[in-house]
Structures are given as C-alpha cells and as structure tokens.
C-alpha positions as CSV (number, residue, x, y, z in Angstrom):
1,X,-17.8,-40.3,68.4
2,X,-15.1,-41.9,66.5
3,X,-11.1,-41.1,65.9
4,X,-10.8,-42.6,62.7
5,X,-7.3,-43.6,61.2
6,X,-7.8,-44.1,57.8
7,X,-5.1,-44.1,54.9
8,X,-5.2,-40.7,53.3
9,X,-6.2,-42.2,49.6
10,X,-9.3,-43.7,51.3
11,X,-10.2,-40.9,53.4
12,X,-13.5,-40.0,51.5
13,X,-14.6,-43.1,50.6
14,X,-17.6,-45.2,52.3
15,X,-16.7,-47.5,55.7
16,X,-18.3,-50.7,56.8
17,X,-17.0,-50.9,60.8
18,X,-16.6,-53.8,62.9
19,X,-16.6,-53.0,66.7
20,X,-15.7,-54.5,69.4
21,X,-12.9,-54.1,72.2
22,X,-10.6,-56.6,70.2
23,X,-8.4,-57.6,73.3
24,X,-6.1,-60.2,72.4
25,X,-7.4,-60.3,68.8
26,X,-7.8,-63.9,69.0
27,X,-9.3,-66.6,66.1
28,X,-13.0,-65.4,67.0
29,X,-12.2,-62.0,66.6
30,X,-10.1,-62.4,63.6
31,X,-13.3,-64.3,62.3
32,X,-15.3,-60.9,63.2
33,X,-12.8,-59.2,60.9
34,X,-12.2,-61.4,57.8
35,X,-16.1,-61.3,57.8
36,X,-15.8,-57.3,57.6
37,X,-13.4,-57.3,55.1
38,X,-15.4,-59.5,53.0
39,X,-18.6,-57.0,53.3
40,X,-16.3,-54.5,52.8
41,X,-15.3,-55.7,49.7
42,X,-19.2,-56.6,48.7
43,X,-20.4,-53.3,49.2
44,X,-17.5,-51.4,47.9
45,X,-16.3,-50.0,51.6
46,X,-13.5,-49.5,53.5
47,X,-13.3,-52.0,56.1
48,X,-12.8,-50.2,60.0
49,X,-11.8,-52.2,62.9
50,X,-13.6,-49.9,66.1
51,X,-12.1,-50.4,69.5
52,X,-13.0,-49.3,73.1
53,X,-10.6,-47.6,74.6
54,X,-10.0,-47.5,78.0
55,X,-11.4,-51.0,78.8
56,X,-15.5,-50.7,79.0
57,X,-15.1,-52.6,82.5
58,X,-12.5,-49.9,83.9
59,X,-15.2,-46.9,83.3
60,X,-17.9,-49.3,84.7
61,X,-16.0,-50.6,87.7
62,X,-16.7,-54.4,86.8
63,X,-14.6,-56.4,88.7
64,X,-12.6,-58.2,87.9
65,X,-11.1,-55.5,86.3
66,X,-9.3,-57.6,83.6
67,X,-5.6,-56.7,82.5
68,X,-5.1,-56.3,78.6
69,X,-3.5,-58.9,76.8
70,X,-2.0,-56.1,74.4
71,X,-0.8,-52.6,74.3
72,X,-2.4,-50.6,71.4
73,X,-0.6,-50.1,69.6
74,X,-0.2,-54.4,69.2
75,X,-3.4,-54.9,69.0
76,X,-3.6,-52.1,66.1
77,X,-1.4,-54.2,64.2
78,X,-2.8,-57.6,64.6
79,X,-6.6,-55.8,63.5
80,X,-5.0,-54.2,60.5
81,X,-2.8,-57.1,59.4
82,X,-5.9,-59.8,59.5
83,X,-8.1,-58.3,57.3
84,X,-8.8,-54.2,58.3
85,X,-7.7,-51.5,56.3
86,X,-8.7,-48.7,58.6
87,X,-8.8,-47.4,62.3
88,X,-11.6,-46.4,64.4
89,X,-11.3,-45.4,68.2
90,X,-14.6,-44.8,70.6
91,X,-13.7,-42.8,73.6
92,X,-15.7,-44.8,76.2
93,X,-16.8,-42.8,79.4
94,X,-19.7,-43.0,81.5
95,X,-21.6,-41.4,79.5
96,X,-21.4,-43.5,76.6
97,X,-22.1,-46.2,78.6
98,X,-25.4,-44.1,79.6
99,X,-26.4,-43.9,76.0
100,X,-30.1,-45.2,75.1
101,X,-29.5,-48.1,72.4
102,X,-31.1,-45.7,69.5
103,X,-29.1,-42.7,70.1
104,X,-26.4,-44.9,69.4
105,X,-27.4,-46.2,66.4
106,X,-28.2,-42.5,65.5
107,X,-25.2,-41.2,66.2
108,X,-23.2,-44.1,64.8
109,X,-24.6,-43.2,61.1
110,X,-24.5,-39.7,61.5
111,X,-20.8,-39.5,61.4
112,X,-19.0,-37.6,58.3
113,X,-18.2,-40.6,56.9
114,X,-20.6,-42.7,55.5
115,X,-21.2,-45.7,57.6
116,X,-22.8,-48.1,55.1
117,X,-22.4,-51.6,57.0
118,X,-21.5,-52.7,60.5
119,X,-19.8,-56.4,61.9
120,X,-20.1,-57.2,65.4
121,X,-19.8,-60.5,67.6
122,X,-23.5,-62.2,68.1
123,X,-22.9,-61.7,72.2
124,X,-21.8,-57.6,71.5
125,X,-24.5,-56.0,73.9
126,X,-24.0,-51.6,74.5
127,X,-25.7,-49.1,75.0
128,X,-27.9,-48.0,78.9
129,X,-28.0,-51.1,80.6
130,X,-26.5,-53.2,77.8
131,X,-30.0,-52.8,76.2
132,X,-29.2,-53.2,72.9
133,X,-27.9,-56.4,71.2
134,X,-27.7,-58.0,67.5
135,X,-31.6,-58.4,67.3
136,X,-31.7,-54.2,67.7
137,X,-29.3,-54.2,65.6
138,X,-30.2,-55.7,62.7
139,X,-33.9,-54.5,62.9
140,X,-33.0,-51.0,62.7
141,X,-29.8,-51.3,60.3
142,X,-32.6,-53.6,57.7
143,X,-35.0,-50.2,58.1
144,X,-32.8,-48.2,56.8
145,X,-30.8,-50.2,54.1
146,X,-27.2,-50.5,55.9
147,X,-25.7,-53.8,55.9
148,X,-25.3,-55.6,59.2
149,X,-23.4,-59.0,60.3
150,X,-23.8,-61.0,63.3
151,X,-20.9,-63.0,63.4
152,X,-21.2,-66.3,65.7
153,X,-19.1,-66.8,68.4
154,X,-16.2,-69.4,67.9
155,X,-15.7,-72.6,69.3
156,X,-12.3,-74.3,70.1
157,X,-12.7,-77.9,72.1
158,X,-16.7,-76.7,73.1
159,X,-15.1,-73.8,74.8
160,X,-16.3,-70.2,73.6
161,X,-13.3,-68.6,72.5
162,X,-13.2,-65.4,74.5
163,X,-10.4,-62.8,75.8
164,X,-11.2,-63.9,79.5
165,X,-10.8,-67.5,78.8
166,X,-7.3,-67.2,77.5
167,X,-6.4,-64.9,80.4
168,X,-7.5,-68.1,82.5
169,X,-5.9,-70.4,80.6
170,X,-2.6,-68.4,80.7
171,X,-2.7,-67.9,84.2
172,X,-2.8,-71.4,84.8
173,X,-0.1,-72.7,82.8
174,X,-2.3,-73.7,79.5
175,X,-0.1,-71.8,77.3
176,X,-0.8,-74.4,74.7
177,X,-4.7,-73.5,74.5
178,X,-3.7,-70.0,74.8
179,X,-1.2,-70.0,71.9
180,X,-4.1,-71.7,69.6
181,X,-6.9,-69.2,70.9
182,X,-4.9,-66.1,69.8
183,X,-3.0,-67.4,67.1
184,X,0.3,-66.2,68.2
185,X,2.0,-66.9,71.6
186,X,0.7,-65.0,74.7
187,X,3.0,-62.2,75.3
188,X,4.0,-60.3,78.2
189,X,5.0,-56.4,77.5
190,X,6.5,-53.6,79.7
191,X,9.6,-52.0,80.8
192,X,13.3,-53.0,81.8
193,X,13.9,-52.0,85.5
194,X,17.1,-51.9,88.0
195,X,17.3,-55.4,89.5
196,X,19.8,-56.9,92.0
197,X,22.3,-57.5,89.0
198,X,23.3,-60.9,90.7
199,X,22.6,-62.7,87.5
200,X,25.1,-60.5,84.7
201,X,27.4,-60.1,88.4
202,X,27.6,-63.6,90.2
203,X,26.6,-65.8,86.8
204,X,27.3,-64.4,84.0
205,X,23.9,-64.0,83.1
206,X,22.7,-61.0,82.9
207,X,18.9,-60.3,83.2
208,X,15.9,-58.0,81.8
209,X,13.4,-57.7,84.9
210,X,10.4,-56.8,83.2
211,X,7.6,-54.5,85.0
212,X,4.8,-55.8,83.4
213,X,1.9,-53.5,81.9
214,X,0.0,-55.8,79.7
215,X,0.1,-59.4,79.4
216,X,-1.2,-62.2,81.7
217,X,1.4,-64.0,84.2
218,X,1.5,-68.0,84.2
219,X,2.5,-70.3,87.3
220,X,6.1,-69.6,88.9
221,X,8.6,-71.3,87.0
222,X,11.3,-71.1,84.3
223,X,10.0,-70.3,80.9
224,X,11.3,-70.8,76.8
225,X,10.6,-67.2,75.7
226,X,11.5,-65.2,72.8
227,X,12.7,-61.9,73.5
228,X,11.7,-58.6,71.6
229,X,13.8,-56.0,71.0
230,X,13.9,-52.6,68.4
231,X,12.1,-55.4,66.4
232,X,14.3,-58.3,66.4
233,X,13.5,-61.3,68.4
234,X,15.9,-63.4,70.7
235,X,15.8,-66.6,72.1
236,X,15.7,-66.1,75.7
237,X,14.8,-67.9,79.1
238,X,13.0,-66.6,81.6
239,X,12.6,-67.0,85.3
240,X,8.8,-66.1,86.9
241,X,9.2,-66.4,91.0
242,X,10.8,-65.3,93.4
243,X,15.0,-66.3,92.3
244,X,15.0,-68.3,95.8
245,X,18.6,-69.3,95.5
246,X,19.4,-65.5,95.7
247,X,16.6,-63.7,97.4
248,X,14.1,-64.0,100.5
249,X,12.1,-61.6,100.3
250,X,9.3,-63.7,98.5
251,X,8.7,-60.9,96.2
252,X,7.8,-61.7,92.5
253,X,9.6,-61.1,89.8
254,X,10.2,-61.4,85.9
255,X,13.8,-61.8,84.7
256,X,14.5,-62.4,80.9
257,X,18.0,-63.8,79.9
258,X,18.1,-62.8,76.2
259,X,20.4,-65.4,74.6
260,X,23.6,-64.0,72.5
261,X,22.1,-60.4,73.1
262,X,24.3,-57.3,74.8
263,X,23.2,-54.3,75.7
264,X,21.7,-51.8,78.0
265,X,17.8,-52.3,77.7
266,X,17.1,-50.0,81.1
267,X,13.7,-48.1,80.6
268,X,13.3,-49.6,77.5
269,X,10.3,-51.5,76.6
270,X,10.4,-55.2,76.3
271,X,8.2,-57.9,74.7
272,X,8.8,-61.2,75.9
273,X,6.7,-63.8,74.3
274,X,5.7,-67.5,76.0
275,X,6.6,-70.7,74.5
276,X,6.6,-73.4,77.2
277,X,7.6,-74.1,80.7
278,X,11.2,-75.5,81.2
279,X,11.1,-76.4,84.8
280,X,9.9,-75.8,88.0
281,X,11.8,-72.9,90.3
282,X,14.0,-74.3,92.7
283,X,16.8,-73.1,95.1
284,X,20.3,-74.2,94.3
285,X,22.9,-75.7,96.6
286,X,25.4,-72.8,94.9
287,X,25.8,-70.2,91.9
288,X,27.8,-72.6,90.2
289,X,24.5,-75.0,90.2
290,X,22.4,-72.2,89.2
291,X,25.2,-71.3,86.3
292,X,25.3,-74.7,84.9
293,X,21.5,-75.1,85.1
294,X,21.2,-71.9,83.5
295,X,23.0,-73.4,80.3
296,X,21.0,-76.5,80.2
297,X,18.1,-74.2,80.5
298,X,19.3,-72.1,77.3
299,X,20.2,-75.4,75.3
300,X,16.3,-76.6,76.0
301,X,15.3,-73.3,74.8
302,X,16.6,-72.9,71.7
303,X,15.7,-76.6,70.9
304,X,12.2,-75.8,71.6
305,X,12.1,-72.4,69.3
306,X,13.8,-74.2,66.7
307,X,11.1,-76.7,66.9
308,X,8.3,-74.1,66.8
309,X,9.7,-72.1,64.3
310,X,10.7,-69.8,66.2
C-alpha cells in the first residue's frame, strides 16, 4: 500500500505517518508536518511524510485538473527538510479511490511496519465517496490505541492556505502572497528547448526557453528570477509573452536570461524561481532598444535579489 523510503538505521523501528498530497508544501502543510515530527518524537516513532502520487484529481478526472507546483523529487525535499525523517508513497488508482473508509484504516495498520500514530489536515476526506474524514478517523484510531492528530487548517489574511489558492494567486500576478503561502518563491521547472536564437544572435542575450512541466505561469510580462542550475542559482530575467518586437505568431513563451552564466543548458532541466515583475511586455522601435532595455532590466534585477537575499 505504501513505498516507504526510510534511512536504513531506522528501517525497523516504529512510524507515526502524516499523509496528504503535499503539493507545494506550503506554511499549512509544514504545520501538518512539524506537528508529526513532534508526535513522532512523543511516541518514540519515526516521523513519515505519505504522498499521493499521481495527483488524486488526475485518476478521478476532477476538473480542473490542477498542474503541480513541484516535481517530486522537490517536494521530497521540502517534506524531509521541515520536519520528516522518512518517505512514504501511496500508489493512487481507481481502486483506491474505491476503497470503503475501514478497509483503509485496516489496511493502513496492517503494514510491516508498525504504524503507531497518524497526522492529517482537519479537511483530509478518502476513502469511497470521500466517506471518511477526521471524525472516522479518530474514533477508530482512539479504539485501538494509535495516536491520531487533526491538524487545523491555516489561515494567512482570513484566506485558508491551500495549494489551489496559491495557484490562483500566482496566476494572477500575487507572487507576493504566493511567496508567503509557500515559504519560498513560486518556481517554475522544466526543460531547455531550441528557440529562435535571436536573443544570444541579434542581442547578445542569449536565452533558456523553458518547457514548463510543473509550476504555475503569472501574467505576461518581464520577470526578476533566479535561475537554477547543477545546483547553483543565477540571477536572471525573464521574459513571459509572446517577444513581440521579434515574433508574430502570438505564441507564448518562457525565455530566461541567466545573468554572468555561459553554457549549453539544451535538454537540460531548469528551475527558474519568481521574485517580482519588472515591467510590462512591450514591442521595441529596434534591437538596440530592446538591448539597452535588457540591461536596465538586469540592473533592476539584481537590485531586487540583493534586496531579498537572494
């Protein structure tokens, strides 16, 4: 039921599991884990962050179909550096979707690992139907003596902080809200493509255009970014539109400048993470207008990173 990735010294020993999908691992779901950890360290326990894979809502066909704010292998780290010492992965299908509430719970403690407490979000409904909730939960973990937190659901300005919220708020331009939700700039991750090559060719500028696999898109414009790469991080600006000085074909596109950064990142993957919104796109009279915009754009960047820490 679960793929557990568990450090080999702590392999045999007892686990308390939080569970949940864990998109984004934002503040409320960093409060679901700092809660496991401390039962975890209570009961004597390994703490285990569970998560869904694929997406519940792909195997159920719940539109909208939501994309991921992180790859797995991000949202792995985040989970194990707020607080979990182990991995758990549930395999969801239809069938587990299909599962009465009790088999669940059955099957949940019947693992080979002794399950002795469990952490979830107080909204977390599974099982047929979504029948079972917290209040099952808690019933049937009481009657027979494993621990069992409902953690509250967390609040930032009276909004209920919540994966589909900060895709909202990203998609509309709220990065500020989004960067506070999640407790780390949104990011947007995938691979370097070919391009036009009119940037590195016409303004000495070359470009990253990103195919993006996970990560939410904001409004067209020009963006302060920091750029990812083999992991080092970059200043970098990048350009969300349409590059209408250059191209008419309306089609949209990502293109990263990484500042002081050479090197052929083709087919490589790229993380490209959103600080704040330069400017508007516009079309320019000329290159040479684009070019010296392009260095002013730079020069705000790396003010604004500096500012933020980086």
């Amino acid at each position: 039921m679960i793929r557990f990735e568990i450090p080999a010294n702590k392999i045999f020993q007892s686990v308390v599991l939080g569970i949940g999908v864990f998109d984004g691992v934002h503040q409320g779901h960093r409060k679901i884990i700092r809660e496991l950890a401390a039962m975890g360290k209570a009961i004597g326990a390994i703490p285990v962050a569970v998560t869904f894979m694929p997406h519940p809502r792909e195997i159920l066909g719940i539109p909208p179909l939501p994309r991921l704010l992180l790859p797995p292998e991000e949202r792995f780290r985040r989970l194990l550096e707020v607080g979990a010492e182990g991995l758990g992965i549930i395999d969801f299908s239809r069938q587990l979707a299909d599962t009465p509430p009790l088999e669940f719970v059955n099957r949940l403690l019947s693992l080979s690992t002794q399950v002795r407490g469990v952490c979830v979000g107080s909204r977390w409904r599974f099982g047929r139907n979504g029948d079972g909730n917290t209040a099952f939960l808690a019933a049937e973990f009481k009657r027979r003596g494993v621990a069992f937190k409902s953690v509250p659901e967390l609040r930032m300005d009276g909004s209920v902080v919540s994966s589909s919220l900060i895709r909202e708020k990203v998609a509309a331009g709220d990065l500020g809200t989004a960067t506070a939700m999640l407790n780390a700039r949104p990011g947007l991750y995938g691979e370097v493509i070919h391009g036009h090559q009119l940037a590195g060719r016409v303004l000495c500028a070359p470009t990253a255009n990103l195919n993006i696999e996970y990560g939410v898109l904001p409004p067209n414009g020009v963006y302060a970014t920091l750029a990812e790469v083999d992991g080092k991080r970059f200043p970098a600006v990048t350009n969300i539109g349409v590059s209408p000085t250059f191209d008419h074909s309306g089609e949209r596109r990502i293109e990263t400048h990484i500042i002081d950064f050479s090197g052929d990142l083709y087919q490589r993957k790229l993380t490209v993470e959103l600080a704040e919104k330069i400017r508007d796109e516009k079309k320019f009279s000329s290159p040479s207008a684009l070019e010296t915009q392009i260095r002013s754009d730079c020069e705000k960047t790396i003010g604004i990173l500096t500012k933020g820490g980086l």
